[in-house]
PDB file of N, CA, C and O in Angstrom:
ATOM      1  N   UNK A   1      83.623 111.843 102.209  1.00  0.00           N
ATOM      2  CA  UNK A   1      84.744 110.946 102.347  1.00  0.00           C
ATOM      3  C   UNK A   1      85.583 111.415 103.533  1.00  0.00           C
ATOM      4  O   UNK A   1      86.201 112.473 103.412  1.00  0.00           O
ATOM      5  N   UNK A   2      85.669 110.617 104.832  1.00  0.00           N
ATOM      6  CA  UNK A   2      86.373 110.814 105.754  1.00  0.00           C
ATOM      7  C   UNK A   2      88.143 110.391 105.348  1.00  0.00           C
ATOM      8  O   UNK A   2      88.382 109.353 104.730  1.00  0.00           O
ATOM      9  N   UNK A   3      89.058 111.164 105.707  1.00  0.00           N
ATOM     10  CA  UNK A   3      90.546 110.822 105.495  1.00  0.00           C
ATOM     11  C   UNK A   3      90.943 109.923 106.883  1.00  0.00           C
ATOM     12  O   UNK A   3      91.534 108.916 106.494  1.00  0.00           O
ATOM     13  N   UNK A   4      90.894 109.927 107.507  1.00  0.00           N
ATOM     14  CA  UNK A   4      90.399 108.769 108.941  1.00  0.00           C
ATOM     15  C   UNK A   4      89.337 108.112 109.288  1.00  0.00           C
ATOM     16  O   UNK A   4      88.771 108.340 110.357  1.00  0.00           O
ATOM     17  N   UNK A   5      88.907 107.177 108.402  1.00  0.00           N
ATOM     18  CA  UNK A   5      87.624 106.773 109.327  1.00  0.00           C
ATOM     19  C   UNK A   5      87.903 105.747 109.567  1.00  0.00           C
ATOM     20  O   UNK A   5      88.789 105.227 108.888  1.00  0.00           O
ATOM     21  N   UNK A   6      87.161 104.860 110.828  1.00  0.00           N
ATOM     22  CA  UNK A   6      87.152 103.662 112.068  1.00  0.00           C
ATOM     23  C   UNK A   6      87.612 102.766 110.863  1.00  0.00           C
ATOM     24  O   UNK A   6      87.261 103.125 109.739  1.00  0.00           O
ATOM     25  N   UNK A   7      88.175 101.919 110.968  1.00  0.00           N
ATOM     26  CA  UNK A   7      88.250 100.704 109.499  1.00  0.00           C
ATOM     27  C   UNK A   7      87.390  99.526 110.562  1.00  0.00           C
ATOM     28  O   UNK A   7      87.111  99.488 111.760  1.00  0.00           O
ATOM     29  N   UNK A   8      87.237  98.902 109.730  1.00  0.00           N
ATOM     30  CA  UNK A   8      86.120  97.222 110.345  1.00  0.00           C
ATOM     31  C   UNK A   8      87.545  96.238 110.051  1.00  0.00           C
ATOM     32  O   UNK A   8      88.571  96.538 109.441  1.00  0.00           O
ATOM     33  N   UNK A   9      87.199  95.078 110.674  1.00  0.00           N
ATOM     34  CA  UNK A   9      87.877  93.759 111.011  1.00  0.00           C
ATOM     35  C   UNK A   9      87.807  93.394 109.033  1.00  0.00           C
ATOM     36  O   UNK A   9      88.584  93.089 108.128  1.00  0.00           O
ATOM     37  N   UNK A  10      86.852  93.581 109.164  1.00  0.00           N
ATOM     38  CA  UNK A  10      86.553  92.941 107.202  1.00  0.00           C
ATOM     39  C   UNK A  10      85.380  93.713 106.797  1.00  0.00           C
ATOM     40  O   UNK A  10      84.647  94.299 107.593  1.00  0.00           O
ATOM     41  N   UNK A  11      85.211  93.688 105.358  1.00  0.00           N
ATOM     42  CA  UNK A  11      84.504  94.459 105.010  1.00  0.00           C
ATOM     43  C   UNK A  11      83.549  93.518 104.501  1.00  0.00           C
ATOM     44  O   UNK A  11      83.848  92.440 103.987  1.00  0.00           O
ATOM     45  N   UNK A  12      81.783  94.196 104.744  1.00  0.00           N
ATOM     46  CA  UNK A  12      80.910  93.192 104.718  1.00  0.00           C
ATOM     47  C   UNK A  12      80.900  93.338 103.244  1.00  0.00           C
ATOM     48  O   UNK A  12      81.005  94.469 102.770  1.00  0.00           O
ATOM     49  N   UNK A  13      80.790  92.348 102.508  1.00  0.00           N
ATOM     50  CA  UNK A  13      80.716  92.508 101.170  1.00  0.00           C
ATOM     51  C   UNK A  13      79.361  92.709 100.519  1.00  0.00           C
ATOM     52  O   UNK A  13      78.390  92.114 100.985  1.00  0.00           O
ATOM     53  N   UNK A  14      79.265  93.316  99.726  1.00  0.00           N
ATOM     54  CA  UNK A  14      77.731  93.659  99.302  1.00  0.00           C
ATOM     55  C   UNK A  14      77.965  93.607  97.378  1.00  0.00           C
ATOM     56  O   UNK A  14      79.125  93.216  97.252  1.00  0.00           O
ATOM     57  N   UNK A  15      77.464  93.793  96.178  1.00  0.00           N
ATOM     58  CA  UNK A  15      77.363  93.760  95.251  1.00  0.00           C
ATOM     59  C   UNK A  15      76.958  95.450  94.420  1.00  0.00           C
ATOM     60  O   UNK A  15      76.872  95.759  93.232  1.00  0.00           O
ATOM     61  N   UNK A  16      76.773  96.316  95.803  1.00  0.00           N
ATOM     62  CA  UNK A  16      76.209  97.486  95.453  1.00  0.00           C
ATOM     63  C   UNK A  16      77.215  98.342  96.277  1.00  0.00           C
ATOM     64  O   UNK A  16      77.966  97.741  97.045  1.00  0.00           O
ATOM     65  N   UNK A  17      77.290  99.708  96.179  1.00  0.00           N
ATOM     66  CA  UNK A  17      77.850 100.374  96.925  1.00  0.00           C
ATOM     67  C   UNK A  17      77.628 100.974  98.850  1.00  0.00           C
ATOM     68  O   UNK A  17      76.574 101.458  99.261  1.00  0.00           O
ATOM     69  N   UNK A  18      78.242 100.872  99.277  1.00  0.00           N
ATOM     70  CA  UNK A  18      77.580 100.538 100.162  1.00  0.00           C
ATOM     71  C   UNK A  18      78.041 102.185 101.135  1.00  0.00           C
ATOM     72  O   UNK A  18      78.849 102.913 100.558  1.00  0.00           O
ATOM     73  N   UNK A  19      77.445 102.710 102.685  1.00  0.00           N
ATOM     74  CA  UNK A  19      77.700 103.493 102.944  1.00  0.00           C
ATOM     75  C   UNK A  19      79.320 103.512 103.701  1.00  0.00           C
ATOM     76  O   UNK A  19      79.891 104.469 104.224  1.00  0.00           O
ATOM     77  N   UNK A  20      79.705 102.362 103.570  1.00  0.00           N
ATOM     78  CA  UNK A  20      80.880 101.931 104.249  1.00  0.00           C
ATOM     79  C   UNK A  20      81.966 102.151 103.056  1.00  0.00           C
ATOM     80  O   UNK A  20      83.051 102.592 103.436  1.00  0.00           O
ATOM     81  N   UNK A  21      81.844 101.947 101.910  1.00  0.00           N
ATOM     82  CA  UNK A  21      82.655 102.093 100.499  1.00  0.00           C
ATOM     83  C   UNK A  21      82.721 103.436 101.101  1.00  0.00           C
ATOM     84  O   UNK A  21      83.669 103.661 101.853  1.00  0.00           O
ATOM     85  N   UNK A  22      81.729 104.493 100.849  1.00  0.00           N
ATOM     86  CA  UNK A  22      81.756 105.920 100.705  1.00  0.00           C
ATOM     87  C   UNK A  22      82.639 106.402 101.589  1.00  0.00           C
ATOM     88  O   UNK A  22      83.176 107.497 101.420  1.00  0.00           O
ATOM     89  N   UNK A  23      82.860 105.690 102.543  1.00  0.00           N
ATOM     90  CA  UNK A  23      83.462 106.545 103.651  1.00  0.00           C
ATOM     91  C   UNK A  23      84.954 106.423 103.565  1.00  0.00           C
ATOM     92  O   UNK A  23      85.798 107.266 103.872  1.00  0.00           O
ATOM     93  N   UNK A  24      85.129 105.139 103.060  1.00  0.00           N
ATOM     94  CA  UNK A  24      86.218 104.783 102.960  1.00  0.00           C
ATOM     95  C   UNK A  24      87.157 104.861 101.524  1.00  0.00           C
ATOM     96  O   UNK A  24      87.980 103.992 101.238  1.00  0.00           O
ATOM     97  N   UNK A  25      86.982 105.611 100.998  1.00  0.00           N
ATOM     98  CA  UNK A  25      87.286 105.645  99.419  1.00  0.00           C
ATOM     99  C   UNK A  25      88.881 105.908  99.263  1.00  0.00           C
ATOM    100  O   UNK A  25      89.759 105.364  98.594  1.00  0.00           O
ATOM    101  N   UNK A  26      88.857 106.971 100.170  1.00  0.00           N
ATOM    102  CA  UNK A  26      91.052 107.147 100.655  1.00  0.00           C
ATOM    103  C   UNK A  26      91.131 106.794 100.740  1.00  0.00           C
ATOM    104  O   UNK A  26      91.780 106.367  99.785  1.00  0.00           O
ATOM    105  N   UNK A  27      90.942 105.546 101.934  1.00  0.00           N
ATOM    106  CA  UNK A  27      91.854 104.029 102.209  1.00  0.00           C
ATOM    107  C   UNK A  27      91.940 103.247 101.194  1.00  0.00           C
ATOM    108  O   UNK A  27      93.037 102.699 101.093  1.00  0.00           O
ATOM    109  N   UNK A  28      90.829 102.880 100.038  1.00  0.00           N
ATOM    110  CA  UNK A  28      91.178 102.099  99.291  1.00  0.00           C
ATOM    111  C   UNK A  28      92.113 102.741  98.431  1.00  0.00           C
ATOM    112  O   UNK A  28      93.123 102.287  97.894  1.00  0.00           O
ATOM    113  N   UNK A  29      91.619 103.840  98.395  1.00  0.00           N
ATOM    114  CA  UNK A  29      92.813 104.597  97.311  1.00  0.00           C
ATOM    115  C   UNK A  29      94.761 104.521  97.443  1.00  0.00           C
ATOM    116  O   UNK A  29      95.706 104.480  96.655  1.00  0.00           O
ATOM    117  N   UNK A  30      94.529 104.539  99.133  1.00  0.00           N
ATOM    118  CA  UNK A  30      95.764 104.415  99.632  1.00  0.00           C
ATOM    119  C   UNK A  30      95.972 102.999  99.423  1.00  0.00           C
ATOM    120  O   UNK A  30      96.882 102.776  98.625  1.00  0.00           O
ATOM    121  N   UNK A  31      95.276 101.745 100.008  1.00  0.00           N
ATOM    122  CA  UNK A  31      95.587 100.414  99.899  1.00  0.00           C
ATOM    123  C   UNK A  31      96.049 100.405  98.443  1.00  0.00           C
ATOM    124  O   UNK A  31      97.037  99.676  98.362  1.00  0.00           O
ATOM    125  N   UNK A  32      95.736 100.905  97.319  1.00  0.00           N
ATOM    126  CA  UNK A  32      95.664 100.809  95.481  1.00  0.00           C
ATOM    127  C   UNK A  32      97.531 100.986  95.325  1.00  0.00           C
ATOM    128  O   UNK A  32      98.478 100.264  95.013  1.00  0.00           O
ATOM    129  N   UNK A  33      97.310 102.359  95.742  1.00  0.00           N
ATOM    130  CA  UNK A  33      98.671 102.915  96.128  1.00  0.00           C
ATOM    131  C   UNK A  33      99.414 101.682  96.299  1.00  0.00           C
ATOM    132  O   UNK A  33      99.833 100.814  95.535  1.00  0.00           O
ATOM    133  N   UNK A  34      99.447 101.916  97.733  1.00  0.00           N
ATOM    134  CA  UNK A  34     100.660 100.275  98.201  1.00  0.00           C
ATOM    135  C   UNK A  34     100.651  99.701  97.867  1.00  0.00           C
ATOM    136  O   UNK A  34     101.789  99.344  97.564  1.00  0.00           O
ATOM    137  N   UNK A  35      99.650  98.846  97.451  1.00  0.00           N
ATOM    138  CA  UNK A  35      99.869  97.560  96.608  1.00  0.00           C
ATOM    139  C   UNK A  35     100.807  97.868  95.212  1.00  0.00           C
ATOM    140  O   UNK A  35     101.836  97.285  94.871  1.00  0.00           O
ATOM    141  N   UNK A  36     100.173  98.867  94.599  1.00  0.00           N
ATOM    142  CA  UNK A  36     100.564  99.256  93.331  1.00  0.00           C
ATOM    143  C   UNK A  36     102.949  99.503  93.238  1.00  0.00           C
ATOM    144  O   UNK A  36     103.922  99.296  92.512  1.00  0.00           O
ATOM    145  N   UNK A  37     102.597  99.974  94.385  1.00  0.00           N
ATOM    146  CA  UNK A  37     104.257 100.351  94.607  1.00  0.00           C
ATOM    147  C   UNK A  37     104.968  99.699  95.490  1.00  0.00           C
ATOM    148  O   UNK A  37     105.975  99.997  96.131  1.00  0.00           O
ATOM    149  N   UNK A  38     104.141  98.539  95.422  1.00  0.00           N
ATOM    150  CA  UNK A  38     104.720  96.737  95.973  1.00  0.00           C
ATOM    151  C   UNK A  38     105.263  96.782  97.542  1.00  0.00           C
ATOM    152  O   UNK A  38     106.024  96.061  98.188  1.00  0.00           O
ATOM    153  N   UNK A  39     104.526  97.938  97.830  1.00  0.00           N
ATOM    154  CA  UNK A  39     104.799  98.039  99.478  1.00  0.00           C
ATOM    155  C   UNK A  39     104.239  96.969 100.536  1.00  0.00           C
ATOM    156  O   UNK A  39     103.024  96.794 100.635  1.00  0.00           O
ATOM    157  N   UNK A  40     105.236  96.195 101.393  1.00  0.00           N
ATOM    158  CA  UNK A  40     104.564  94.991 102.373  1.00  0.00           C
ATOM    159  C   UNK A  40     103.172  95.411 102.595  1.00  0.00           C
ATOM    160  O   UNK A  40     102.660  96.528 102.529  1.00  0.00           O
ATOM    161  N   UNK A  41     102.557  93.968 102.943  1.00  0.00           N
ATOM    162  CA  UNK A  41     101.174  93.925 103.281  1.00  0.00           C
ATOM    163  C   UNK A  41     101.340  94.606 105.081  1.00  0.00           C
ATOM    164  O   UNK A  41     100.414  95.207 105.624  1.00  0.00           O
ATOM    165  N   UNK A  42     101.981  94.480 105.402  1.00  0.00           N
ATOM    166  CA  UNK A  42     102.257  94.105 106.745  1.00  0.00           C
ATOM    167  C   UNK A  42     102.205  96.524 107.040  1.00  0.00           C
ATOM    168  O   UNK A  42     101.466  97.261 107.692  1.00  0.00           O
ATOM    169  N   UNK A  43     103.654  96.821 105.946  1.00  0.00           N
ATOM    170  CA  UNK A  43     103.461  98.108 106.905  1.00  0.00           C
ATOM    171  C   UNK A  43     102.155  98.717 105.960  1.00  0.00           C
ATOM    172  O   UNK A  43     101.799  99.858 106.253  1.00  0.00           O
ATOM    173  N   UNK A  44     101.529  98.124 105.008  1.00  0.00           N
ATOM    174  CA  UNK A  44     100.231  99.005 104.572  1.00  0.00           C
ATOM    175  C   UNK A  44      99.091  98.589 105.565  1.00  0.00           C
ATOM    176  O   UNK A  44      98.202  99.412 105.781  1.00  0.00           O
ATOM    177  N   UNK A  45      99.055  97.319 106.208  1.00  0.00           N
ATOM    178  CA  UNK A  45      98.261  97.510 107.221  1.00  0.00           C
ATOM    179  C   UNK A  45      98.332  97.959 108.274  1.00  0.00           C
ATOM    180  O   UNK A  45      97.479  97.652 109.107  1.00  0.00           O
ATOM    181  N   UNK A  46      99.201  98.694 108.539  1.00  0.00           N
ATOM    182  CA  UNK A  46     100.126  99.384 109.784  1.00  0.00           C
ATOM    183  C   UNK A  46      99.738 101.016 109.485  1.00  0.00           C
ATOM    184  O   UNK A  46      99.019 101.597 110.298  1.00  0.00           O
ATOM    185  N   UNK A  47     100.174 101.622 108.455  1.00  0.00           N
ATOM    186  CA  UNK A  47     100.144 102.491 108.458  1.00  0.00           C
ATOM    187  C   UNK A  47      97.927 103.260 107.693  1.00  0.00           C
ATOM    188  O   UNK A  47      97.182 104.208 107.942  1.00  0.00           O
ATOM    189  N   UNK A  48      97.920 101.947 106.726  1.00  0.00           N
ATOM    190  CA  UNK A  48      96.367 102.722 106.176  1.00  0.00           C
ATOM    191  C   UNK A  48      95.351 101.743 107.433  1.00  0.00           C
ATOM    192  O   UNK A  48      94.266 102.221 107.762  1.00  0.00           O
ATOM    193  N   UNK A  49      95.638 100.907 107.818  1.00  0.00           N
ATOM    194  CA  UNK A  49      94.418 100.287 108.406  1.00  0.00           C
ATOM    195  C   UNK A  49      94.900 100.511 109.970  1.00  0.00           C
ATOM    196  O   UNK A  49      93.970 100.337 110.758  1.00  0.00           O
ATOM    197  N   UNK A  50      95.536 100.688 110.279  1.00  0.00           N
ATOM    198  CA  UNK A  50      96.169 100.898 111.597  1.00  0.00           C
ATOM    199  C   UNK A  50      96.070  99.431 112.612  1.00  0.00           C
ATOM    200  O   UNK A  50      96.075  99.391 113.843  1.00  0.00           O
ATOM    201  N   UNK A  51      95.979  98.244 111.605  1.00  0.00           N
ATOM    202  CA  UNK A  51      96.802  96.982 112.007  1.00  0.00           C
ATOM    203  C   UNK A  51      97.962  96.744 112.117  1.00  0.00           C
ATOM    204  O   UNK A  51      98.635  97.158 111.173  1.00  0.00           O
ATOM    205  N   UNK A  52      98.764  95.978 113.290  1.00  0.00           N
ATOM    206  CA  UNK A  52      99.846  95.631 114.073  1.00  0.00           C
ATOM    207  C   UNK A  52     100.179  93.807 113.543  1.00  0.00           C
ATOM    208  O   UNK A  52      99.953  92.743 114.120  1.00  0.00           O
ATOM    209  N   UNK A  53     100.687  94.075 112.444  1.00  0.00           N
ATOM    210  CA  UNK A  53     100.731  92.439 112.282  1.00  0.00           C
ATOM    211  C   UNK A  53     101.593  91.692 112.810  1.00  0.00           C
ATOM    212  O   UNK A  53     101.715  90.475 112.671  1.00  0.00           O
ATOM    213  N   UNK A  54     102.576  92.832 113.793  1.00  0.00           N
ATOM    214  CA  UNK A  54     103.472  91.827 114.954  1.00  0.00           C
ATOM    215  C   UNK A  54     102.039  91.434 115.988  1.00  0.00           C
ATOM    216  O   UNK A  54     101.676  90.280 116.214  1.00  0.00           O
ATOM    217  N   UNK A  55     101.634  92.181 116.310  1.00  0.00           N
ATOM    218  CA  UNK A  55     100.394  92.216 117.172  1.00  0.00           C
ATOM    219  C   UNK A  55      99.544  90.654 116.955  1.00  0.00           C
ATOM    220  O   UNK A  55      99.471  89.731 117.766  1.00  0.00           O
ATOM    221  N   UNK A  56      98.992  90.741 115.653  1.00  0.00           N
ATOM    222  CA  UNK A  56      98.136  90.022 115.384  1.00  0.00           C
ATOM    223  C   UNK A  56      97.886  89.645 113.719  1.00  0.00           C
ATOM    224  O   UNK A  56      96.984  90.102 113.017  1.00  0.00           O
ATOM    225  N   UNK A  57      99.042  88.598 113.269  1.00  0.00           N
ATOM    226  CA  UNK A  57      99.290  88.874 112.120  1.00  0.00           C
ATOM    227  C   UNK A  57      98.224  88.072 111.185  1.00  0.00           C
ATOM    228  O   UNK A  57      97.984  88.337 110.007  1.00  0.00           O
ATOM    229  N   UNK A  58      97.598  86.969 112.011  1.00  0.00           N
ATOM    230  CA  UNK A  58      96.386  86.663 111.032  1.00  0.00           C
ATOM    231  C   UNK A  58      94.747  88.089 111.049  1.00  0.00           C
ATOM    232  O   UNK A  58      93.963  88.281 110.120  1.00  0.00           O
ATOM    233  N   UNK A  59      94.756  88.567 111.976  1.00  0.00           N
ATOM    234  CA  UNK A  59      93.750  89.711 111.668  1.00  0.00           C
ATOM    235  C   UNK A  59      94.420  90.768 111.017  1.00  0.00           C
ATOM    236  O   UNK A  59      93.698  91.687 110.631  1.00  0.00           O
ATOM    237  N   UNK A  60      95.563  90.848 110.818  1.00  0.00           N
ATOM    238  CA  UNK A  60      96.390  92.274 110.213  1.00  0.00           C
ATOM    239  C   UNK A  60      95.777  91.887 109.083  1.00  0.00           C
ATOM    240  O   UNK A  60      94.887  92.583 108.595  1.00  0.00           O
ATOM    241  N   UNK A  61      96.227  90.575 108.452  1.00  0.00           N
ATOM    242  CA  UNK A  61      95.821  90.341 106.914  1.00  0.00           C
ATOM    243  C   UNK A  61      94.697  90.039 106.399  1.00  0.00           C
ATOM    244  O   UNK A  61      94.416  90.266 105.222  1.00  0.00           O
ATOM    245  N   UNK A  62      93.695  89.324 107.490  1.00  0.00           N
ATOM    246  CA  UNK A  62      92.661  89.251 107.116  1.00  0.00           C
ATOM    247  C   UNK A  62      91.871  90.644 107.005  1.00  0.00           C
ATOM    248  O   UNK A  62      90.904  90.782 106.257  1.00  0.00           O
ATOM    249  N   UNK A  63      92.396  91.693 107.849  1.00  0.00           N
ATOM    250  CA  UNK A  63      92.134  93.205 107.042  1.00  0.00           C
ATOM    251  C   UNK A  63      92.090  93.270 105.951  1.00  0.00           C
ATOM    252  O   UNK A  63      91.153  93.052 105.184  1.00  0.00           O
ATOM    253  N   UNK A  64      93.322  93.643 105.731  1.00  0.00           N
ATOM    254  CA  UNK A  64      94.354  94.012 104.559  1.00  0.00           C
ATOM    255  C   UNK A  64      93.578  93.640 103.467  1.00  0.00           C
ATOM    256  O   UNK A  64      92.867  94.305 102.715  1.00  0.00           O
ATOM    257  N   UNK A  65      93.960  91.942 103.538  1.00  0.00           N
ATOM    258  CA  UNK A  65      92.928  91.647 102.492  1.00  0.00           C
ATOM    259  C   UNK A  65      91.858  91.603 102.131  1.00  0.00           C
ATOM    260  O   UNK A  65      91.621  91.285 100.966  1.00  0.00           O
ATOM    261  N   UNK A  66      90.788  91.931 103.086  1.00  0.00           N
ATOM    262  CA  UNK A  66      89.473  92.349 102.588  1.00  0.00           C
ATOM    263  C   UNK A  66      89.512  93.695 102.113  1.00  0.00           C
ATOM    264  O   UNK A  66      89.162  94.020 100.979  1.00  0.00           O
ATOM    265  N   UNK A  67      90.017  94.614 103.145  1.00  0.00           N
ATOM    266  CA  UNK A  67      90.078  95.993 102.025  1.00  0.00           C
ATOM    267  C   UNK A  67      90.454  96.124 100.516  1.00  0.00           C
ATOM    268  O   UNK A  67      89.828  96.544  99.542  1.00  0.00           O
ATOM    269  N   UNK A  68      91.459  95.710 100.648  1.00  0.00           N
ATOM    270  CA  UNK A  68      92.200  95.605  99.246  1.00  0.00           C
ATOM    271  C   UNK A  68      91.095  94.886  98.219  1.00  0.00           C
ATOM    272  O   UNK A  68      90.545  95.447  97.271  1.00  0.00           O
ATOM    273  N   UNK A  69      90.940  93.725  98.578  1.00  0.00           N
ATOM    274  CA  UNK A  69      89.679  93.060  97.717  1.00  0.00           C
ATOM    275  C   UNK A  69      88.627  94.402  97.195  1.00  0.00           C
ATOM    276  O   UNK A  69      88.267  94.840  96.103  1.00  0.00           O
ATOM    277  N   UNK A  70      88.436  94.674  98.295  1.00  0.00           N
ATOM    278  CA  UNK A  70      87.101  95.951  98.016  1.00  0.00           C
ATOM    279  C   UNK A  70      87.804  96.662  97.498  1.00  0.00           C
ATOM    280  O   UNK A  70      87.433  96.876  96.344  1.00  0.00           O
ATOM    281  N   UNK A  71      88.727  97.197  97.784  1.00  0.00           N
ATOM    282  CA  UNK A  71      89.171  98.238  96.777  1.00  0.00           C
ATOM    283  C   UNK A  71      89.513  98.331  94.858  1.00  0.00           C
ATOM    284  O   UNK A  71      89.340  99.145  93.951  1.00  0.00           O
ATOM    285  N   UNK A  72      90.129  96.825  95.051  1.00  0.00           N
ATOM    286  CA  UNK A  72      89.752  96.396  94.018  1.00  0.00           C
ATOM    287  C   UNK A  72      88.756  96.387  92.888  1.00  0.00           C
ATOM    288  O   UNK A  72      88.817  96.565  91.671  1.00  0.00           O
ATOM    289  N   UNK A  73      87.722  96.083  93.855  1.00  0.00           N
ATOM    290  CA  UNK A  73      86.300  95.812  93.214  1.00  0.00           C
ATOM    291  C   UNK A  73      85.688  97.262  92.625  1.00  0.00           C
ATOM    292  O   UNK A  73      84.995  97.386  91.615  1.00  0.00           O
ATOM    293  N   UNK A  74      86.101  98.241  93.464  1.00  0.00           N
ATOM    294  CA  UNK A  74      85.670  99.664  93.457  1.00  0.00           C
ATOM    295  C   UNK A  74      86.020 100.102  91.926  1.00  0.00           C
ATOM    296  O   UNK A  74      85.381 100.855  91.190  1.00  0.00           O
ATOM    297  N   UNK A  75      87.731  99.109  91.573  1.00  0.00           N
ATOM    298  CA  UNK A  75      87.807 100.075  90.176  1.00  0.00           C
ATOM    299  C   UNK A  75      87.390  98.968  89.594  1.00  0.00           C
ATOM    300  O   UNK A  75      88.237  98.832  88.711  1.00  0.00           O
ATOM    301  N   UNK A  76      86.640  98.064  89.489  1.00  0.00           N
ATOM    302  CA  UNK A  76      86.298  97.341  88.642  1.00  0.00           C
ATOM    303  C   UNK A  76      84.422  97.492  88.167  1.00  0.00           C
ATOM    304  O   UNK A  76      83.808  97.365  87.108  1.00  0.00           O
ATOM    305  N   UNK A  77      84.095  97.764  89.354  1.00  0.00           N
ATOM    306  CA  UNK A  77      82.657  97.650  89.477  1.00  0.00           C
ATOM    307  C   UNK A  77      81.864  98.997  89.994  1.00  0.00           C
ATOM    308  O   UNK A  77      81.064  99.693  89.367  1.00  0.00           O
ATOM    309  N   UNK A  78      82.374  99.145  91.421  1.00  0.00           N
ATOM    310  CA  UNK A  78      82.093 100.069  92.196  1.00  0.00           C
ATOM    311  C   UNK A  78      82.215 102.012  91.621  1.00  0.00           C
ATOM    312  O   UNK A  78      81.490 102.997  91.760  1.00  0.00           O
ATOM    313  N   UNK A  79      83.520 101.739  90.979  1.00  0.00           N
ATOM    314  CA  UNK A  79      83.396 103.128  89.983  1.00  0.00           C
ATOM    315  C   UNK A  79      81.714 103.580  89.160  1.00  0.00           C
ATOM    316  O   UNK A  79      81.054 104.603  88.973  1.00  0.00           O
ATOM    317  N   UNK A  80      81.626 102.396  88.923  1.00  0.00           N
ATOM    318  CA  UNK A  80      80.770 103.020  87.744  1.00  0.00           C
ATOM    319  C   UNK A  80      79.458 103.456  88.723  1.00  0.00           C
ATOM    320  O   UNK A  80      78.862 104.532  88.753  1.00  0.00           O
ATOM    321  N   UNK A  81      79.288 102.545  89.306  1.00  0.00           N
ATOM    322  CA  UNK A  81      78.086 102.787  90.053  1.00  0.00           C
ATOM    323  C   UNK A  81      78.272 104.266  91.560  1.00  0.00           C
ATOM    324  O   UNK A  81      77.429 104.773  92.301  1.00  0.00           O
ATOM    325  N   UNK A  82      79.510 104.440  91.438  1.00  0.00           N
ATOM    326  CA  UNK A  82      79.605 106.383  92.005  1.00  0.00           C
ATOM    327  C   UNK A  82      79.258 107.089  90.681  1.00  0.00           C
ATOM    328  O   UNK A  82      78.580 108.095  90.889  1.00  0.00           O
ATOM    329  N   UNK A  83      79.536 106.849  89.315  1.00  0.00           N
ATOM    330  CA  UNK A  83      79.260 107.854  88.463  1.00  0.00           C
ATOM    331  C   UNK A  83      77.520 108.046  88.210  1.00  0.00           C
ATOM    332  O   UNK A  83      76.895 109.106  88.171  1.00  0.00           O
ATOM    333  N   UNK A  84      77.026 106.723  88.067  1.00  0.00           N
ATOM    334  CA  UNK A  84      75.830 106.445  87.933  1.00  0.00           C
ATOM    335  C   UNK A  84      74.931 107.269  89.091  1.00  0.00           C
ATOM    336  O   UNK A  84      74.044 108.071  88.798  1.00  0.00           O
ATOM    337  N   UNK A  85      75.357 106.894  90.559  1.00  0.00           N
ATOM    338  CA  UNK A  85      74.816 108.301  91.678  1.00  0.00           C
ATOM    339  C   UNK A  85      74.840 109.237  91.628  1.00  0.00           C
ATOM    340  O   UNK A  85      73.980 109.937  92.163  1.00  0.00           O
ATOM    341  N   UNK A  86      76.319 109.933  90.637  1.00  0.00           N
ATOM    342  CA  UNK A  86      76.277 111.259  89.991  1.00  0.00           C
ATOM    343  C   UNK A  86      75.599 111.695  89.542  1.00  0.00           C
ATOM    344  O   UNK A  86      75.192 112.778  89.962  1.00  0.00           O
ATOM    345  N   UNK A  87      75.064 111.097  88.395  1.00  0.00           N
ATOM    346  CA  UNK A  87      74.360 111.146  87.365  1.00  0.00           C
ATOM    347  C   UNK A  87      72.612 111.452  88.157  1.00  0.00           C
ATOM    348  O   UNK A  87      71.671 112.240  88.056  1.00  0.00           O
ATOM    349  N   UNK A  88      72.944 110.462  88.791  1.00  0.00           N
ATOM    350  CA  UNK A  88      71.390 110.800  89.417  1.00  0.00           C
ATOM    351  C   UNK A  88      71.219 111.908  90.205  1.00  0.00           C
ATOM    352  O   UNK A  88      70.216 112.578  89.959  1.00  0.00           O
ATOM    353  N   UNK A  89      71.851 112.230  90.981  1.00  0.00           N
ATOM    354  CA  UNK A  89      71.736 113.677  91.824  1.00  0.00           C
ATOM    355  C   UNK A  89      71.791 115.007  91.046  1.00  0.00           C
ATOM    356  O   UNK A  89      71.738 116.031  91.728  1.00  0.00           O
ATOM    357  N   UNK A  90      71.919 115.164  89.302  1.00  0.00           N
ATOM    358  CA  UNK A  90      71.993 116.170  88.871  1.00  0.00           C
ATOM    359  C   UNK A  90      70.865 116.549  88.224  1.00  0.00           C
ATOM    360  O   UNK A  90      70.803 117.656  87.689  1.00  0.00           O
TER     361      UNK A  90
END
């Protein structure tokens, strides 16, 4: 798990975990965060995605919100299937 890694425009969505989830697991953790403690979309894409939504406020969010989506999904779905890889590597 990188604590900086490159973020993408959107995240390609997949149904499985993907090597792009892995890398990115802080950010969603952080996106969880902000959302969770009702922090603007605007400075969480500023500060975790390093989008400028004065800059470019329909790609700031169309970030935002794909991460977040994924991140989402991670505690819904995506969890189980990191434990399940666990499970297998032991």
């Amino acid at each position: 798990m990188q604590l900086q890694p490159d973020i993408a425009d959107e995240v390609v969505w997949s149904d499985s975990l993907t090597a792009y989830d892995q890398e990115h697991l802080a950010v969603y953790l952080r996106l969880l965060d902000a959302d969770q403690a009702g922090a603007d979309w605007r400075e969480a894409a500023r500060l975790v995605l390093g989008r400028c939504a004065e800059d470019d406020p329909g790609a700031a969010r169309a970030c935002w919100e794909s991460h977040l989506r994924r991140a989402r999904w991670m505690t819904e779905v995506g969890y189980r299937l990191l434990l399940l890889e666990g499970r297998a590597e032991d």
